[in-house]
N, C-alpha and C positions, 0 to 999 in steps of 0.2 A: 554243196551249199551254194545257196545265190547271197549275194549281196547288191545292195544298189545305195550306191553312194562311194565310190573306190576311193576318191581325193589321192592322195600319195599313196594305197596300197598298204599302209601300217596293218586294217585290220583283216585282209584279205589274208596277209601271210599269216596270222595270228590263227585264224583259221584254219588254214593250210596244215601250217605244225603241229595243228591237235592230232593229227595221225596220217602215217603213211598212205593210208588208202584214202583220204580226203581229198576230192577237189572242187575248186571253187571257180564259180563263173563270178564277175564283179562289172558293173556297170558305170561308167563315168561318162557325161557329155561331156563336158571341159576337155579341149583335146591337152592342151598342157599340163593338166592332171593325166593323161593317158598318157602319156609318155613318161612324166616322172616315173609314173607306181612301176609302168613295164620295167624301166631299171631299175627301180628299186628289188622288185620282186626277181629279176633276174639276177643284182646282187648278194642275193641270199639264197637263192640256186631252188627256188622253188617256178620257174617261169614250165617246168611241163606238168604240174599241178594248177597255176591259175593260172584263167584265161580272162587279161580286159576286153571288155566290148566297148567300143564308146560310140556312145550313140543314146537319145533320149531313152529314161525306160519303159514307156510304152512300146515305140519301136523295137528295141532290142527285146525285151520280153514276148513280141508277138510270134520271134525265133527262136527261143529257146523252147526242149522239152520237157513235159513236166514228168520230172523225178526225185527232187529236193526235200533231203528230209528236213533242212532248214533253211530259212530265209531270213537277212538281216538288213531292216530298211534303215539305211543313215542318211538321205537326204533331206529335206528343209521339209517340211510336213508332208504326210503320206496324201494324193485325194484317195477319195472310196475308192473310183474305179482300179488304183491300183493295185490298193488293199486286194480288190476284187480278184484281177489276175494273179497276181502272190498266191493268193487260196488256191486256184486252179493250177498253178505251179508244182504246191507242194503234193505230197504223197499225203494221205490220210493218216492223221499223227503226227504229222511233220510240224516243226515246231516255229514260229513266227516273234522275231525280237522286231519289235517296232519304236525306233528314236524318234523324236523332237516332234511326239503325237502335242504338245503344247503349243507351238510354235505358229498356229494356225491362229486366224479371226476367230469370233465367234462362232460365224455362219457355216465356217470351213472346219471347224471344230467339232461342231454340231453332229455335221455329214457324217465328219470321221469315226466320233464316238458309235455313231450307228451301226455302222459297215463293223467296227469292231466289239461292239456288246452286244452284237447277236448272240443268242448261246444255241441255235439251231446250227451256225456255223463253227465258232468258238469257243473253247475254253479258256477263259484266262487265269492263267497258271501266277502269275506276278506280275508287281509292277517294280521297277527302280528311278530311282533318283527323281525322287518322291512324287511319283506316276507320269513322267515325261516319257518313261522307258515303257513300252507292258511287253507281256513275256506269252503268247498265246499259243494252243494248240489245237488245230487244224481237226474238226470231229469228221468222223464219216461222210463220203457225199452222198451216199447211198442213202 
């Protein structure tokens, strides 16, 4: 699982504990968020499950390999281009939770709706908390 947005690491380990074989990469710039979550998540004895990277998420994404069956954006509004990398992250089917898709201008709003009502790219499965959340899955790239 990727996450990008770690803040304390609450929902990393949340992840984590959905099962044994889970692991999760999590992305914080804040370095003082990157050191809470690291003890936090070492506090709960899950530190050889997740790994924080801190570092912006373009950066840090240009590193990682894409395997993830899921992805969970919790940063201040997604742009496309991230949206973008995210898709080429996941596996085909892999499942995409995207937060505080609201929280954008207009213009930035706009973008983002785009990059995610594709439906050559995307399905979307749900939305929550009443469409701030959507809940998408990743079609074929083929």
């Amino acid at each position: 699982m990727l996450e990008l947005g770690t803040a304390l690491g609450y929902t990393a380990c949340c992840l984590a504990g959905s099962g044994p074989e889970v692991r999760v990469d999590t992305i914080e710039r804040d370095a003082i968020h990157v050191a809470l979550a690291r003890e936090q998540i070492a506090a709960v004895g899950l530190a050889d499950r997740i790994t924080v990277h801190h570092g912006s998420f373009e950066v840090v994404m240009k590193n990682l390999t894409p395997c993830y069956d899921l992805a969970f954006f919790d940063g201040f509004t997604p742009e496309p281009h991230v949206i973008h990398t995210l898709r080429q992250l996941l596996v085909d089917g892999g499942v995409l939770v995207c937060a505080n898709v609201d929280l954008a201008d207009s213009a930035e709003a706009s973008a983002l709706r785009q990059a995610l009502d594709d439906p050559l790219q995307w399905q979307q499965e749900a939305s929550i908390e009443a469409g701030a959340t959507l809940v998408l899955i990743k079609r074929s790239s083929r």
